[in-house]
C-alpha positions as CSV (number, residue, x, y, z in Angstrom):
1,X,0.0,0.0,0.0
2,X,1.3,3.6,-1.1
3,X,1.0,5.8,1.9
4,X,0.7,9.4,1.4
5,X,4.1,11.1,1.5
6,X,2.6,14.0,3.6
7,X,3.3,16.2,0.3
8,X,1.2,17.8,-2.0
9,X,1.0,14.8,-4.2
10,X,-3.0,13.4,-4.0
11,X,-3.1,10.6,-2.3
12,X,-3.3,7.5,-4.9
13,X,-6.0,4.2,-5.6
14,X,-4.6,1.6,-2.9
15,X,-5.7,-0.9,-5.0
16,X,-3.1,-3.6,-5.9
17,X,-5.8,-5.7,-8.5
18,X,-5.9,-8.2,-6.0
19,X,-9.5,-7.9,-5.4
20,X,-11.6,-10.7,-3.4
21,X,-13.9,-9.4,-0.6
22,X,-14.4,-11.2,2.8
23,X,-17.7,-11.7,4.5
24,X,-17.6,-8.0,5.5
25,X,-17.3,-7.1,2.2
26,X,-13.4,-6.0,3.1
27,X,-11.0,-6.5,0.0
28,X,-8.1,-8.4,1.0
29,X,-5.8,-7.1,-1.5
30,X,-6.0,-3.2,-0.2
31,X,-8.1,-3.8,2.8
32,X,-11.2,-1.4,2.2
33,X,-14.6,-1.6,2.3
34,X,-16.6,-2.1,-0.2
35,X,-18.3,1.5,0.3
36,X,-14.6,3.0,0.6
37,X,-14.1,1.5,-3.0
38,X,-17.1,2.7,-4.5
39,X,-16.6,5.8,-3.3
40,X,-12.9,6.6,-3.7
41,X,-13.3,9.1,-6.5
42,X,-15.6,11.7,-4.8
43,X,-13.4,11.4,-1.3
44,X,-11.6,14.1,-0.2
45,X,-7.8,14.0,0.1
46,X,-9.0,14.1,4.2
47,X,-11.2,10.9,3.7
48,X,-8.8,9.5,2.1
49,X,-6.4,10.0,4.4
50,X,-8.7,8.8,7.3
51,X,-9.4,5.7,5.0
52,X,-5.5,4.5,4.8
53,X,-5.7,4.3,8.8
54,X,-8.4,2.4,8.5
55,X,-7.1,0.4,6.0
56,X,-3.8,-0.3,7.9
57,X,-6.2,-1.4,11.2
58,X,-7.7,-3.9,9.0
59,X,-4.4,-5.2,7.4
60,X,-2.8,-5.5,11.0
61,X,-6.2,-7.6,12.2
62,X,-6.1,-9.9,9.4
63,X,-2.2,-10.4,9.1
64,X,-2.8,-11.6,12.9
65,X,-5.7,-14.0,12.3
66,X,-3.2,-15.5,9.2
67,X,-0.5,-16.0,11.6
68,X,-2.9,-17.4,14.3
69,X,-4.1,-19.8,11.9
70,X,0.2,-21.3,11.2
């Protein structure tokens, strides 16, 4: 995942085309929601900003059910 640079640079599509959605309709390529996808385009650089830290929650919590699972 690309994280903003804290420049003036917008903040770029997380998604890796590794799409495939969980049961909370969570991609596990990029780890949004399927709302966050939908609605990239009309987010602000602010939401999309608040949507990376979401993002990175999500990636952390499923990384750890992965490893739970070794």
């Amino acid at each position: 995942m690309n994280m903003p640079s804290g420049q003036n640079d917008p903040i770029t599509n997380p998604c890796i085309r590794n799409c495939c959605l969980d049961e909370q309709d969570i991609c596990l390529g990029c780890f949004r929601h399927l709302d966050e996808i939908l609605a990239w385009r009309s987010m602000s650089e602010e939401e999309r900003c608040c949507c990376y830290v979401k993002m990175a929650k999500r990636r952390g919590i499923q990384q750890a059910k992965w490893m739970a699972k070794k």
